[in-house]
Short mmCIF file of the C-alpha atoms (twelve columns), coordinates in Angstrom:
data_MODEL
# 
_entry.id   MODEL 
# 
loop_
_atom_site.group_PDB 
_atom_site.id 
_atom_site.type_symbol 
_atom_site.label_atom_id 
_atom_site.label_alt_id 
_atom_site.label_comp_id 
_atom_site.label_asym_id 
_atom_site.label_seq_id 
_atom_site.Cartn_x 
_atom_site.Cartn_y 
_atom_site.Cartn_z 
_atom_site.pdbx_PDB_model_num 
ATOM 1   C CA . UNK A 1   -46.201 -250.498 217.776 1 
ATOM 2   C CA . UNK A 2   -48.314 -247.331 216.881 1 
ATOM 3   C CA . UNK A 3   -46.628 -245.810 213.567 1 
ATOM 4   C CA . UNK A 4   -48.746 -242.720 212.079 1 
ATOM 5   C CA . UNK A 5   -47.283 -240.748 209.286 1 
ATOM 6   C CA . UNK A 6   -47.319 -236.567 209.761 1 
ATOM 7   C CA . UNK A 7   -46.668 -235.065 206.575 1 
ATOM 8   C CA . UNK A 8   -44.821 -232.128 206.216 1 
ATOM 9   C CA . UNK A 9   -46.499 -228.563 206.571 1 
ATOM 10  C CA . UNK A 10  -48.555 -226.571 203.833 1 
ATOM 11  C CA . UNK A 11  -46.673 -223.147 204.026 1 
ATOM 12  C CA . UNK A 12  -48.406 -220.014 202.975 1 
ATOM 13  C CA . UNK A 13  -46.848 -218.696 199.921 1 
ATOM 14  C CA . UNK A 14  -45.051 -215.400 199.797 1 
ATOM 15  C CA . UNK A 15  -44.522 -215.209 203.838 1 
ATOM 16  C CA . UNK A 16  -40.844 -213.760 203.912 1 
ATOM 17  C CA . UNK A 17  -39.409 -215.501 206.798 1 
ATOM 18  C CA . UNK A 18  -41.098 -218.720 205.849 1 
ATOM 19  C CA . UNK A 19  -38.464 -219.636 203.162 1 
ATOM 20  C CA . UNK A 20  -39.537 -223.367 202.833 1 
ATOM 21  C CA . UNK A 21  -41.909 -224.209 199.836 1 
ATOM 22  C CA . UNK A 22  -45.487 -225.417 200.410 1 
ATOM 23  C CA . UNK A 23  -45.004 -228.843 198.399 1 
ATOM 24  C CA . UNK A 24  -43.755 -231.533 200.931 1 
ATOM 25  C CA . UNK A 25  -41.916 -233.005 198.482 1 
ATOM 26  C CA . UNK A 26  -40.020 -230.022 198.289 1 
ATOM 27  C CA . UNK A 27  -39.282 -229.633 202.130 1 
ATOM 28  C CA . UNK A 28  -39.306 -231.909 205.473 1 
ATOM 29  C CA . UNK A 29  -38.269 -231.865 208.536 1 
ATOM 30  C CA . UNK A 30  -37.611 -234.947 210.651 1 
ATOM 31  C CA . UNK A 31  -37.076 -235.113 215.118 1 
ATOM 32  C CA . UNK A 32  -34.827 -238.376 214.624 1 
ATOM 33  C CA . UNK A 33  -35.272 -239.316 218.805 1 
ATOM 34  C CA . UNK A 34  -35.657 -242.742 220.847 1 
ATOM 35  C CA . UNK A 35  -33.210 -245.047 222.894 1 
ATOM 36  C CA . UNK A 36  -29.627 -244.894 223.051 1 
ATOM 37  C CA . UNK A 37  -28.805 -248.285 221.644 1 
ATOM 38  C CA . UNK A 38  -31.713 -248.375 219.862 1 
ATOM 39  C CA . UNK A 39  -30.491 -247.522 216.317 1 
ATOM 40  C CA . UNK A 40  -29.859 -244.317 215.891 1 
ATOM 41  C CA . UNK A 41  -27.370 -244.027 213.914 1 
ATOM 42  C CA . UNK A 42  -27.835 -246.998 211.403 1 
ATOM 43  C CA . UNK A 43  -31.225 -244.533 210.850 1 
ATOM 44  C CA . UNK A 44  -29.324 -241.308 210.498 1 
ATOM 45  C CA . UNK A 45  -26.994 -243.499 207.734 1 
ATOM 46  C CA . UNK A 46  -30.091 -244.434 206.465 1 
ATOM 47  C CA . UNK A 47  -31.926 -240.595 206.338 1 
ATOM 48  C CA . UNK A 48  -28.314 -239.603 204.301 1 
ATOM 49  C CA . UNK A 49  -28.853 -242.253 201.840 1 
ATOM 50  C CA . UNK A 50  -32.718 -240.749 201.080 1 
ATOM 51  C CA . UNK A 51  -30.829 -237.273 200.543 1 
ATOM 52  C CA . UNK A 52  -31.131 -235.820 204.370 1 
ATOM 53  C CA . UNK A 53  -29.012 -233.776 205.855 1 
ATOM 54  C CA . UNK A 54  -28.405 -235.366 209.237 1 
ATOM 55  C CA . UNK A 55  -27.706 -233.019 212.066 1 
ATOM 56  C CA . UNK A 56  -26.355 -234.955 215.110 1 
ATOM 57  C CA . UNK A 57  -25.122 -233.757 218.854 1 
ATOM 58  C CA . UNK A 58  -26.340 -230.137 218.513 1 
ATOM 59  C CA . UNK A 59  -25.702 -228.935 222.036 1 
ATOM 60  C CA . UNK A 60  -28.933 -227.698 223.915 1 
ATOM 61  C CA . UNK A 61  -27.644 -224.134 224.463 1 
ATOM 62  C CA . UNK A 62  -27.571 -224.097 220.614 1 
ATOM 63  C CA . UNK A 63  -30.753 -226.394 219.414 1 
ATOM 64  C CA . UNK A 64  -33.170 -223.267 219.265 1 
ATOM 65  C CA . UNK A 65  -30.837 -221.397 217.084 1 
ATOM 66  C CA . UNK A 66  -30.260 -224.652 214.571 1 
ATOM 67  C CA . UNK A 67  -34.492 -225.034 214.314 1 
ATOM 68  C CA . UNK A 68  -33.978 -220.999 213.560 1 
ATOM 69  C CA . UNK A 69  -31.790 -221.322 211.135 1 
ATOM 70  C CA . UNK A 70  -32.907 -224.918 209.245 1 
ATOM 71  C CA . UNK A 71  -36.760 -223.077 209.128 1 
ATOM 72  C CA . UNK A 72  -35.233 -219.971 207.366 1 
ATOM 73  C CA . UNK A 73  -33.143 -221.398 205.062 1 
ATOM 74  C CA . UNK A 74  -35.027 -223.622 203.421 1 
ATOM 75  C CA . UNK A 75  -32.550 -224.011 199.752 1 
ATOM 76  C CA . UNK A 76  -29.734 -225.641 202.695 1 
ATOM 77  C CA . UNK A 77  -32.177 -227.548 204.677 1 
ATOM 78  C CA . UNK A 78  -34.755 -228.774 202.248 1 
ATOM 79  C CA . UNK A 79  -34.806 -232.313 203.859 1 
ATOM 80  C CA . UNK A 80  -33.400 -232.189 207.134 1 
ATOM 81  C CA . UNK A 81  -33.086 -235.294 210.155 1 
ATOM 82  C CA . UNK A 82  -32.128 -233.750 213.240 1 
ATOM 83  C CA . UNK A 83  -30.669 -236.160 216.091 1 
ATOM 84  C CA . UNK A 84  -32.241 -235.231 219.705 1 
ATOM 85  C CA . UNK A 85  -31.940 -237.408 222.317 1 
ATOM 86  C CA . UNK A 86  -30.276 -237.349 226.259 1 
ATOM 87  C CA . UNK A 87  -27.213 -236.254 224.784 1 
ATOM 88  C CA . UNK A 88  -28.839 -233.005 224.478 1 
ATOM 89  C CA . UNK A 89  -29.359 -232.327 228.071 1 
ATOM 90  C CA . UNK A 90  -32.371 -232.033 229.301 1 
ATOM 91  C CA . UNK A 91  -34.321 -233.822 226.694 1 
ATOM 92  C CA . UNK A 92  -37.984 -232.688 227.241 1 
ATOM 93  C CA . UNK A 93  -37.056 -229.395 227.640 1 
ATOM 94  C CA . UNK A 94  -34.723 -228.973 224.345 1 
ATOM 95  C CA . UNK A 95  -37.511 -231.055 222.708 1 
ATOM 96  C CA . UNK A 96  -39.866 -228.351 223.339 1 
ATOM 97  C CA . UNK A 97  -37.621 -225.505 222.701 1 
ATOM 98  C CA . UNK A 98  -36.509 -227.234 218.844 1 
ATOM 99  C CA . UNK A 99  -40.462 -228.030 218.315 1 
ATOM 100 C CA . UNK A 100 -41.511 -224.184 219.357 1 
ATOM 101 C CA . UNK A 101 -38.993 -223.092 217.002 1 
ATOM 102 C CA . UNK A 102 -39.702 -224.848 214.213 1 
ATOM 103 C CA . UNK A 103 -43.908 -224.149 214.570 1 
ATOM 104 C CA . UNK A 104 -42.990 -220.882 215.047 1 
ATOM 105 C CA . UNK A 105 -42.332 -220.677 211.385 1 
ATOM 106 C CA . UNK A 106 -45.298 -223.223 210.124 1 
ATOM 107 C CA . UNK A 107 -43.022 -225.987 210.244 1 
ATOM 108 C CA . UNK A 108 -44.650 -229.461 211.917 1 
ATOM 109 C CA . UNK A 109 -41.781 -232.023 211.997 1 
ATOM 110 C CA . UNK A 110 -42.361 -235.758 212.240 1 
ATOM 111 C CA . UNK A 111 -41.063 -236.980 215.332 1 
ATOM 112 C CA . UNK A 112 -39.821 -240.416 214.856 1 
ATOM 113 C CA . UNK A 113 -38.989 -242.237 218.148 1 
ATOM 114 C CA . UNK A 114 -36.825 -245.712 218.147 1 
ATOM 115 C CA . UNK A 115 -36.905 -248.259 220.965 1 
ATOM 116 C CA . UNK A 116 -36.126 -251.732 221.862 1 
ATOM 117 C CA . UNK A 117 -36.768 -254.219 224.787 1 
ATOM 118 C CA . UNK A 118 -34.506 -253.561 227.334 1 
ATOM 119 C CA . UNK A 119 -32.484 -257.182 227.060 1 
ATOM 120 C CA . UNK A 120 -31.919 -256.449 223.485 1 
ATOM 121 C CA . UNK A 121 -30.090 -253.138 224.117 1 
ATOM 122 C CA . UNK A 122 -28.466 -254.928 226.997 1 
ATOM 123 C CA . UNK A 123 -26.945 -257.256 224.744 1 
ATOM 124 C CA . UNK A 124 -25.879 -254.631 222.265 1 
ATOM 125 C CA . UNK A 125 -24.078 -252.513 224.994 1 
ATOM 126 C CA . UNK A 126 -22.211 -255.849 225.836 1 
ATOM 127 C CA . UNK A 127 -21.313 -256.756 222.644 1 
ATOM 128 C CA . UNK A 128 -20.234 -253.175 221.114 1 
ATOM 129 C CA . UNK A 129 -18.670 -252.393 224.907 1 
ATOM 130 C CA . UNK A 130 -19.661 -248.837 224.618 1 
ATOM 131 C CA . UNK A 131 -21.139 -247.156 227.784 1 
ATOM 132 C CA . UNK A 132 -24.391 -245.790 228.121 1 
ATOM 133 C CA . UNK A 133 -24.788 -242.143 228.051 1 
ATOM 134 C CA . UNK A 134 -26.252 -242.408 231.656 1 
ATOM 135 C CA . UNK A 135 -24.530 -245.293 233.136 1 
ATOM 136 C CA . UNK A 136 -22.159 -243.641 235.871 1 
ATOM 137 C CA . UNK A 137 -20.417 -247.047 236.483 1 
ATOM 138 C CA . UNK A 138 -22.510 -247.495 239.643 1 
ATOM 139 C CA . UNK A 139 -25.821 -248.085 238.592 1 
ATOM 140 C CA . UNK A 140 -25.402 -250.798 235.744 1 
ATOM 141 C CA . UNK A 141 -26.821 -250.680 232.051 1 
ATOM 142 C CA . UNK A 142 -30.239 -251.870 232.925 1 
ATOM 143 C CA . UNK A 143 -30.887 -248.956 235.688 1 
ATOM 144 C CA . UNK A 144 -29.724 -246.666 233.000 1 
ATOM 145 C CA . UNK A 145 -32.059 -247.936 230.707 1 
ATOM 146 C CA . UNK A 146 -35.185 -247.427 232.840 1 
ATOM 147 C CA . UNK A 147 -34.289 -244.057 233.357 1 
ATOM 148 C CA . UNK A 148 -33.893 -243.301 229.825 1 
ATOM 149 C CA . UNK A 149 -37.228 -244.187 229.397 1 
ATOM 150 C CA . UNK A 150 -38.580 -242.523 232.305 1 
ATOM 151 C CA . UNK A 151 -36.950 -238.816 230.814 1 
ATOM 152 C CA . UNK A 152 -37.879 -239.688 227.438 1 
ATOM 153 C CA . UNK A 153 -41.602 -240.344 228.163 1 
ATOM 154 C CA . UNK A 154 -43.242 -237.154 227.559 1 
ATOM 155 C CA . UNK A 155 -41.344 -237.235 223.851 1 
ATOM 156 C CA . UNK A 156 -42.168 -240.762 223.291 1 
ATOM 157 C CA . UNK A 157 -46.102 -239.494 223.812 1 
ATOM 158 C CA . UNK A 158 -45.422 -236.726 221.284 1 
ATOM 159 C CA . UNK A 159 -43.749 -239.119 218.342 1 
ATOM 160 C CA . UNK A 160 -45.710 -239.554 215.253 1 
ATOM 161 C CA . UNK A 161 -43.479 -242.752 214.335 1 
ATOM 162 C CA . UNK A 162 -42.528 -245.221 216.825 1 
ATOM 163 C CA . UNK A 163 -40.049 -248.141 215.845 1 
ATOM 164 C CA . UNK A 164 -39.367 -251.441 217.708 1 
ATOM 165 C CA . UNK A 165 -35.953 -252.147 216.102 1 
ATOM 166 C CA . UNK A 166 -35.655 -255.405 218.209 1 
ATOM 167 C CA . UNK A 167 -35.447 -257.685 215.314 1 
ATOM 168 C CA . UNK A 168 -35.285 -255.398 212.725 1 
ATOM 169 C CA . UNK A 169 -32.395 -255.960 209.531 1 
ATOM 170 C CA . UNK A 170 -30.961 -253.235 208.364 1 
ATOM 171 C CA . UNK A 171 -32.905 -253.258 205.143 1 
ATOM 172 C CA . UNK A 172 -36.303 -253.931 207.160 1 
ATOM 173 C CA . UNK A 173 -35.330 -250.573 209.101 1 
ATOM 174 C CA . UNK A 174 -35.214 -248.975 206.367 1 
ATOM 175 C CA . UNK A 175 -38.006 -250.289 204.961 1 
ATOM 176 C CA . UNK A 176 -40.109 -248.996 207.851 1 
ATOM 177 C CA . UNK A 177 -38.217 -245.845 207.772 1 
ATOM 178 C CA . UNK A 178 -39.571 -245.380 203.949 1 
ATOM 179 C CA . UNK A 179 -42.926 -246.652 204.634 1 
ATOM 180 C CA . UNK A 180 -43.020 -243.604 207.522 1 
ATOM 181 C CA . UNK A 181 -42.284 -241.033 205.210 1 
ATOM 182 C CA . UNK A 182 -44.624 -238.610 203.342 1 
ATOM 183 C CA . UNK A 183 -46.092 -240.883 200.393 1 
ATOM 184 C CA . UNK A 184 -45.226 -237.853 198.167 1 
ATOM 185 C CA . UNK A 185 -41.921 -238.003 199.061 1 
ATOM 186 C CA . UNK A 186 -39.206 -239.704 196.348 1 
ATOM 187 C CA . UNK A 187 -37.182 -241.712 198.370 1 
ATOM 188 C CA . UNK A 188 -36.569 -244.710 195.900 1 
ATOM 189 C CA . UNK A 189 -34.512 -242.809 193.536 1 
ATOM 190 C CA . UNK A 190 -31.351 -244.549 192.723 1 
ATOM 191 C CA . UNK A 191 -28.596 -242.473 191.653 1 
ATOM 192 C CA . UNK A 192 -26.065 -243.775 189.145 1 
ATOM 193 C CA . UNK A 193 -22.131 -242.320 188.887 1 
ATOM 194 C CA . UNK A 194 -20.400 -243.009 186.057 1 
ATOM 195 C CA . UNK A 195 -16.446 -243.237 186.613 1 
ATOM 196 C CA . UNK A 196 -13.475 -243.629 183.767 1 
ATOM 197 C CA . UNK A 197 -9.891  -244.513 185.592 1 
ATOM 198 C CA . UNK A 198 -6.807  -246.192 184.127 1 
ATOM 199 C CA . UNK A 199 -5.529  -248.946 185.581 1 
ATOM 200 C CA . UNK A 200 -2.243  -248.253 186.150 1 
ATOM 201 C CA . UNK A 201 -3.426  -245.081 188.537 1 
ATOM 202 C CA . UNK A 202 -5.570  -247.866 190.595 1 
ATOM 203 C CA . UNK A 203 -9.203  -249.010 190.707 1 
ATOM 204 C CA . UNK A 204 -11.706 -246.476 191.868 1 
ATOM 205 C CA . UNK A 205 -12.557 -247.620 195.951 1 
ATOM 206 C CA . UNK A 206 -16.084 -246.246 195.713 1 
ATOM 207 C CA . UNK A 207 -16.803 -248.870 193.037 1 
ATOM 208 C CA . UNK A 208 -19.445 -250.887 192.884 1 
ATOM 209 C CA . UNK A 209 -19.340 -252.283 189.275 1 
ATOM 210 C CA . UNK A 210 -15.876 -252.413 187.701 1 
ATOM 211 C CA . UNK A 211 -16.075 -252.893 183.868 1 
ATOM 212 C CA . UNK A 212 -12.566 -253.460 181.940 1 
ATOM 213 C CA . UNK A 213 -12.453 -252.254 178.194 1 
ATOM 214 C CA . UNK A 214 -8.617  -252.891 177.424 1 
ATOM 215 C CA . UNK A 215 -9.899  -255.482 175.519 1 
ATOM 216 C CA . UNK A 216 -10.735 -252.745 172.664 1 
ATOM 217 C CA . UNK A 217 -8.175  -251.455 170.054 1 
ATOM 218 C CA . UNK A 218 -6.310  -248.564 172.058 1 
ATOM 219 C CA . UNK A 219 -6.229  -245.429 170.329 1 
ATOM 220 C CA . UNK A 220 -3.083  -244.528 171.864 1 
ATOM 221 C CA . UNK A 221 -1.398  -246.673 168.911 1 
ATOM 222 C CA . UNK A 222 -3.190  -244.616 166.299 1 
ATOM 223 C CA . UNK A 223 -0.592  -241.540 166.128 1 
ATOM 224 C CA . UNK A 224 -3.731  -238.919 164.638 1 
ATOM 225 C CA . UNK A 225 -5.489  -240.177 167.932 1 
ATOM 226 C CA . UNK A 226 -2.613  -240.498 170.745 1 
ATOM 227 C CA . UNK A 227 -3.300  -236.631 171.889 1 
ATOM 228 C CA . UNK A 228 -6.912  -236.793 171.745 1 
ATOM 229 C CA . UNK A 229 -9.478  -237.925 174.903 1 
ATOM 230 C CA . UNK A 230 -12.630 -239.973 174.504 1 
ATOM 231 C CA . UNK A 231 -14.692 -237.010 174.565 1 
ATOM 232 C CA . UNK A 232 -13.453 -236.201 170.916 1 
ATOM 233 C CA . UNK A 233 -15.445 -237.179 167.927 1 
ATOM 234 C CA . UNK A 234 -12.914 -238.494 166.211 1 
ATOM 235 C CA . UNK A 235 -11.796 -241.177 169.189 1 
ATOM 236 C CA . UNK A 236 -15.144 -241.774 170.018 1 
ATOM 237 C CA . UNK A 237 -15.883 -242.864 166.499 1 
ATOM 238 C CA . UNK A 238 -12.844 -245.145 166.338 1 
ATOM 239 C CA . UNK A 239 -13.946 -246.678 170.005 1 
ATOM 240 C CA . UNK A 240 -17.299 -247.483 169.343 1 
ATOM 241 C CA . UNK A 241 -17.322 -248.420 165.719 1 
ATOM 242 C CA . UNK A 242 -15.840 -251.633 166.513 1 
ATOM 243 C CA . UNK A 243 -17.995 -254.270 166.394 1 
ATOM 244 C CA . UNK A 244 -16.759 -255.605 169.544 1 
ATOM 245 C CA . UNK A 245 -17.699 -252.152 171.302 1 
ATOM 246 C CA . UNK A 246 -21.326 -253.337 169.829 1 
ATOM 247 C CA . UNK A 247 -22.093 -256.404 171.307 1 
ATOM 248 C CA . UNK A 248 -20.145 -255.200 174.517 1 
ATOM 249 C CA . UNK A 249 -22.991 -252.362 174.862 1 
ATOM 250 C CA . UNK A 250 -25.258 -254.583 174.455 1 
ATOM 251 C CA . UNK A 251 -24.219 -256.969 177.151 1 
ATOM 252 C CA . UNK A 252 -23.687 -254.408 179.675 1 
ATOM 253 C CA . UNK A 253 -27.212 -252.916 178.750 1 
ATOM 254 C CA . UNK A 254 -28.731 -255.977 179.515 1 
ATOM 255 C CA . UNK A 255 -26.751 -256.353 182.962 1 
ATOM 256 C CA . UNK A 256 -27.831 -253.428 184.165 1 
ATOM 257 C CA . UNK A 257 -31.176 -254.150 182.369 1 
ATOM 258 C CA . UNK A 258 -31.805 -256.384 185.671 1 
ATOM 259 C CA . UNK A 259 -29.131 -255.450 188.416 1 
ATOM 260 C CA . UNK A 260 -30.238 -251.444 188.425 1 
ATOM 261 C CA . UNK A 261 -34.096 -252.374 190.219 1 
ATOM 262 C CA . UNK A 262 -32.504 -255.360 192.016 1 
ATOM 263 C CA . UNK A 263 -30.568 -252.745 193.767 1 
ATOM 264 C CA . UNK A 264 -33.230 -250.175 193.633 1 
ATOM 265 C CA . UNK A 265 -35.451 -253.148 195.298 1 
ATOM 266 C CA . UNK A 266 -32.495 -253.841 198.385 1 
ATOM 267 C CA . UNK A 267 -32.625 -249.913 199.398 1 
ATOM 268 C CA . UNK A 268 -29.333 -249.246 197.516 1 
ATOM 269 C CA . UNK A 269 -29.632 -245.211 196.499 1 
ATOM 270 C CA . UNK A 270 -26.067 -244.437 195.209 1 
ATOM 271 C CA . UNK A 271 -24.560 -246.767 192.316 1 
ATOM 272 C CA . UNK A 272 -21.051 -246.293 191.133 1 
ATOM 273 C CA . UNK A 273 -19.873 -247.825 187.688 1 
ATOM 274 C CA . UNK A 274 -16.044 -247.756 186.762 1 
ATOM 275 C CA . UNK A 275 -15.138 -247.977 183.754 1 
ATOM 276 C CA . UNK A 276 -10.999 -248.904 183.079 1 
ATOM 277 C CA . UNK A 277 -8.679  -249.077 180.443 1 
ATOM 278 C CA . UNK A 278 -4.646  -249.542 180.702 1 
ATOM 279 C CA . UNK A 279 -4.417  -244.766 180.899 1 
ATOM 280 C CA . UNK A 280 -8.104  -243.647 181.919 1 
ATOM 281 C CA . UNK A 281 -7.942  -241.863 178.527 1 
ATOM 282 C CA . UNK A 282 -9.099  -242.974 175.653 1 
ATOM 283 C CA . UNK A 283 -11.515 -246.057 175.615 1 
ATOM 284 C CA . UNK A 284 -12.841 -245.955 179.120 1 
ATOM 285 C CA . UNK A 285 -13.705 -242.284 178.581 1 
ATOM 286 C CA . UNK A 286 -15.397 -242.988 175.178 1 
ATOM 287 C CA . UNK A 287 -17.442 -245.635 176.507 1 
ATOM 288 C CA . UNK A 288 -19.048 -243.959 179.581 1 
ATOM 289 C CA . UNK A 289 -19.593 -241.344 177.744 1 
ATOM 290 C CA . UNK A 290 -21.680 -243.591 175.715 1 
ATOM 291 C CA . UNK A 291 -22.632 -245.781 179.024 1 
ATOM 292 C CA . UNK A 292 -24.255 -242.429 180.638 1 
ATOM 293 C CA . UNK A 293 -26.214 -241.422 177.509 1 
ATOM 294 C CA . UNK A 294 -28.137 -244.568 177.121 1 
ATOM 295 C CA . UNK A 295 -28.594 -244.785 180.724 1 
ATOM 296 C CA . UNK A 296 -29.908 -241.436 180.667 1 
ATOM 297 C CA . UNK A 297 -31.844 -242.503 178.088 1 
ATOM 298 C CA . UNK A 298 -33.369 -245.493 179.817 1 
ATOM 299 C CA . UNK A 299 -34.371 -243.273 182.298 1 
ATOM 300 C CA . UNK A 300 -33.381 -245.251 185.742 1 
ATOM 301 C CA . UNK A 301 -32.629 -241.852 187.297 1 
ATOM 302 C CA . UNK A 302 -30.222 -239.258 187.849 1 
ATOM 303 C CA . UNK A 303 -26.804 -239.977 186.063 1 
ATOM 304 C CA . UNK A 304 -23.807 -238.047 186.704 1 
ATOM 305 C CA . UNK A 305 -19.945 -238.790 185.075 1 
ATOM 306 C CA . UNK A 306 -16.620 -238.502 186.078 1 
ATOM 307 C CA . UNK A 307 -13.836 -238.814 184.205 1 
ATOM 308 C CA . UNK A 308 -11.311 -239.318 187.013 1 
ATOM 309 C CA . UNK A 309 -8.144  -239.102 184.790 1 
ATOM 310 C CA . UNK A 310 -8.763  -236.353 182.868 1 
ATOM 311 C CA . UNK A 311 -9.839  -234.151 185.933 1 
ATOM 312 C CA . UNK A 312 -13.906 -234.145 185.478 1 
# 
């Protein structure tokens, strides 16, 4: 299938009511359009995870004012995917009217367009049992499908990115989705969320590495430390100046030595690591405090830390 890459517009600087910023990095705009069936919103998950905001459903009476607004304020709607397809209406028609809003203020979207072969999105409307936006319940899925494609022609023409998601995984998708993107656009930036809990209030759900530290002398038992969190010197001293704190480090450093570009590699953008001890306030907080410093250090991206416990 065709695929061409349209990067981002150059804006002139210091126009007033061009707020967006002339690097591309900086500021993009994507047409998210195609087939119903064809994948749309597995891509819109997929533009969230590379730090779009996804607009979907805008009604048509409405889409000119949304282009209006996501070209003038360009500090909201840096990166931007907006969803336009049949749901919309008349989809030429509020296809032109986003696109003449947008240009109007030096902004040149890329237009990517999904589609699949017609027995493939059969099969996908059987097995999900949703309805087709324009089956009436007379016609049949495969009529519907043919006239999708007939209003969604002209558009089709107009798309700088055109997807087959056929046989397309979910990580090949996104794969393609990447490849379509401005090259000097970041999109394989993991970022990495630090979490200390206590057991007894429940492992964090968002979790995606759980790490248990009640294995270390508790503070609480120390009476000079019992009112003190992690984040003090003087408990963060007594937490990682055991040796067994040491070669703990050390172990987890080398974990995520590997397992950080292995899921860099599989598309992954968000990783969580909790950290637990018996009260969420002592040890776990001590050591991702030190967790997030040397991953900071290491440099595998943007780190932020929660202590859940103690409120932040």
């Amino acid at each position: 299938m065709p695929e061409r890459a349209l990067p981002a517009s150059d804006l002139p600087a210091g126009t007033p009511d061009r707020a967006a910023p002339a690097d591309p990095r900086e500021r993009h705009v994507v047409i998210l359009t195609g087939l119903s069936g064809a994948g749309k919103t597995a891509t819109s998950k997929i533009f969230e995870d590379l730090g779009y905001t996804v607009v979907d459903n805008v009604p048509s009476a409405l889409l000119r004012e949304f282009a209006e607004l996501v070209a003038t304020d360009a500090e909201r709607y840096r990166r931007v995917a907006l969803v336009l397809d049949i749901r919309s209406g008349n989809a030429p028609e509020a296809f032109a009217a986003t696109m003449d809003a947008l240009n109007a203020h030096g902004i040149e979207p890329q237009i990517v367009f999904l589609e699949a072969e017609d027995d493939i999105l059969i099969r996908r409307y059987s097995e999900t049992r949703h309805r087709h936006p324009l089956d009436d319940g007379r016609q049949g899925v495969a009529a519907a499908i043919a006239q999708e494609r007939a209003m969604l022609e002209e558009v089709r023409a107009l798309s700088s990115v055109i997807i087959d998601t056929s046989r397309l995984s979910g990580r090949q998708l996104r794969e393609r989705i990447a490849a379509s993107l401005h090259p000097d656009l970041e999109v394989d930036e993991l970022t990495i969320q630090v979490i200390s809990f206590g057991y007894k209030h429940g492992i964090p759900l968002e979790a995606d590495i759980v790490l248990d530290v009640r294995f270390l002398e508790n503070p609480f038992y120390r009476s000079e430390l019992r009112d003190l969190t992690g984040r003090e010197a003087e408990v963060r001293e007594f937490v990682l100046g055991q040796p067994i704190t040491r070669r703990f480090l050390a172990a987890v450093d080398d974990l995520l030595g590997f397992t950080i570009p292995a899921y860099r590699s599989e598309g992954k953008s968000r990783l969580t690591i909790a950290i637990g001890c018996t009260g969420g306030v002592h040890r776990s907080v001590a050591i991702a405090e030190a967790l997030a410093e040397a991953l900071r250090r290491a440099d595998h991206g943007p780190v932020g830390l929660w202590h859940r416990e103690l409120g932040g």
